[in-house]
N, C-alpha and C positions, 0 to 999 in steps of 0.2 A: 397654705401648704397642706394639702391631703384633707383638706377641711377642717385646719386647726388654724385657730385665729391668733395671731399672734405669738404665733411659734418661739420667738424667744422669750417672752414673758414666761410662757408654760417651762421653757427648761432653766429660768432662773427660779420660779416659782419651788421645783422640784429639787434642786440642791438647795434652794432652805431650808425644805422640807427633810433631807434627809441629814443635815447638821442638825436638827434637834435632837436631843439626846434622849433616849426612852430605849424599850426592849432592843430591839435590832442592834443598833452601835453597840451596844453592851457585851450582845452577843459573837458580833465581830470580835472586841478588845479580848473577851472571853477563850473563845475557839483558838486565840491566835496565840495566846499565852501560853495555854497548854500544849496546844498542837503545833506552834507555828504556822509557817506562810499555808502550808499544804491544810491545817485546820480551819487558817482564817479566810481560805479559798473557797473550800468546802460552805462552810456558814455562809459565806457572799452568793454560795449559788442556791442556799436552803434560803435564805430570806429572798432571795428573787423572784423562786418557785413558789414562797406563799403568798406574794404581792401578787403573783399573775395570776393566781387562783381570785386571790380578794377582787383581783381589777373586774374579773370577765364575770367574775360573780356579780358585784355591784351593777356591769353590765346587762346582766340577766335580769336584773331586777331583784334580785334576794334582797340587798337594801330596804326596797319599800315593802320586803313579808316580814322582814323584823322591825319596823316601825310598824307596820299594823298588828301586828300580835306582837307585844313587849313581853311577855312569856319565854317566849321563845329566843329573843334577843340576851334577855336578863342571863336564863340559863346558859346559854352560849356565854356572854361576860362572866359571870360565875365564876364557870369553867376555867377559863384563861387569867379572872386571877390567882385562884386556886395553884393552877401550873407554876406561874412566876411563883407566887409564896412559897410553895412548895421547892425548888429550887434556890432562892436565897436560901429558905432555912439548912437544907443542904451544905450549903455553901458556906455562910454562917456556923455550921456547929464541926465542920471536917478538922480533924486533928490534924497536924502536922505531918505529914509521909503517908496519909490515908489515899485511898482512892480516888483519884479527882471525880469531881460531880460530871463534868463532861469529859466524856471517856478522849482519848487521843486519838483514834481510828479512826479518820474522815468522815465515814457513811453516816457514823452517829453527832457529827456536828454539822452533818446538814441537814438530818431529820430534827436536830434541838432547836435550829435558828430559824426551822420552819414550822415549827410547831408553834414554836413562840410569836411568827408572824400568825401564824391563822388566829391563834388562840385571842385577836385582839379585834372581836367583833366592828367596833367601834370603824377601823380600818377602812371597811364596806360602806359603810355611812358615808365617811369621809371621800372615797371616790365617787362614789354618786352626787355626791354635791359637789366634786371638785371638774371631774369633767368637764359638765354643761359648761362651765366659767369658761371655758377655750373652744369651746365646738362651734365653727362658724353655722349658724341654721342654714347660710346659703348655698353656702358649697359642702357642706357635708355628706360626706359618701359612704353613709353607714360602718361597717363592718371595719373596712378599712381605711377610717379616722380612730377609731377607739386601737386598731392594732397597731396604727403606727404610734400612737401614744404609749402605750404598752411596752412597746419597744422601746422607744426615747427611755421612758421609766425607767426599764431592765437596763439599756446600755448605761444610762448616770449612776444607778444602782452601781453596777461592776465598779466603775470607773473610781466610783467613792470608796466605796468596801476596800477596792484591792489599795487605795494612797493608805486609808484606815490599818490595813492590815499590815500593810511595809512598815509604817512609822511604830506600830505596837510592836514588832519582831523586831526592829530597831534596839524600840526602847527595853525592852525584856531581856535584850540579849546583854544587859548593862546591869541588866538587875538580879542575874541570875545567881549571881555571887553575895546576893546579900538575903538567906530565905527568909529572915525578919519581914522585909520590904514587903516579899512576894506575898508573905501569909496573907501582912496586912489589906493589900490590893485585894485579896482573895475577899477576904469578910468585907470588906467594904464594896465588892461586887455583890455580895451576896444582899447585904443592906439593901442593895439600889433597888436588886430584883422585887423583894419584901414590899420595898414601896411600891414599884410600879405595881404591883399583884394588889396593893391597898388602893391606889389610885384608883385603878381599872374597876375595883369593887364596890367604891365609894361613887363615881361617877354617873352622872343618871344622862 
């Protein structure tokens, strides 16, 4: 199909991938909390818009300039775990009735949940070597095998995000009566972010 080998391998392959838990989901459960559906909408389409950047990037070949100069990789990782830390600690230290870390205006929870997708070097890598594993050599047709893949991505992407984001506005709307709960949810987001920002920095 378009030059992709095993076309439903690749789309079972990509919903496991996007049930593991790291920056993204977080920042859906995040965006959605505060903002609701219309927050956690926005973040579904900020984390989509960083993946299509990472994809065609990987594409590009940026991948193999950050494995050949690790400089340049390293400071790119740095960076994004820098960001998440930076955020848990936010998140982590907000008093009670403060400001939320992610403001509730749409436009700023989908530059948060896409900043958090670029900021994770790592990502690039990971398509570069994940592609090839599905691209038939025989029938592949350049430009548009990699786009219809992109696609498929983006479409499971939505599809996850928005069940993600139904069942958080769900669950919030039950919690809203108890701010104890909520706070605790908050600082234990924030926790997550701290690691993932440790992970990402510890990782080689």
């Amino acid at each position: 199909m378009f030059g992709i080998a095993d076309y439903g391998a690749f789309v079972v392959a990509i919903i496991i991938f996007l049930a593991i838990p790291g920056p993204g989901n977080l920042a859906i459960i995040t965006s959605t909390g505060k903002g609701g559906i219309r927050g956690g909408l926005a973040a579904t389409f900020g984390v989509i818009a960083g993946d299509q950047v990472l994809m065609w990037a990987a594409v590009a070949g940026v991948a193999a300039l950050l494995t050949a100069y690790p400089p340049a990789f390293r400071a790119v990782q740095w960076l994004g775990a820098a960001y998440l830390a930076w955020l848990g600690f936010r998140m982590l230290t907000a008093k009670a009735g403060a400001a939320p870390v992610l403001n509730i205006r749409p436009r700023q929870y989908f530059r948060q949940a896409m900043m958090i997708t670029l900021l994770n070097p790592k990502a690039i890598v990971f398509y570069m070597a994940f592609f090839p594993l599905f691209v038939d050599p025989i029938r592949h047709q350049g430009l548009l095998t990699f786009g219809v893949m992109a696609l498929t991505i983006a479409g499971l992407t939505f599809a996850y995000c928005l069940g993600a984001t139904l069942l958080t506005h769900f669950l919030a709307e039950r919690l809203r009566a108890n701010p104890r709960i909520k706070t605790s949810l908050e600082k234990l987001a924030g926790i997550f972010l701290i690691g993932f920002g440790v992970k990402l920095a510890a990782s080689q």
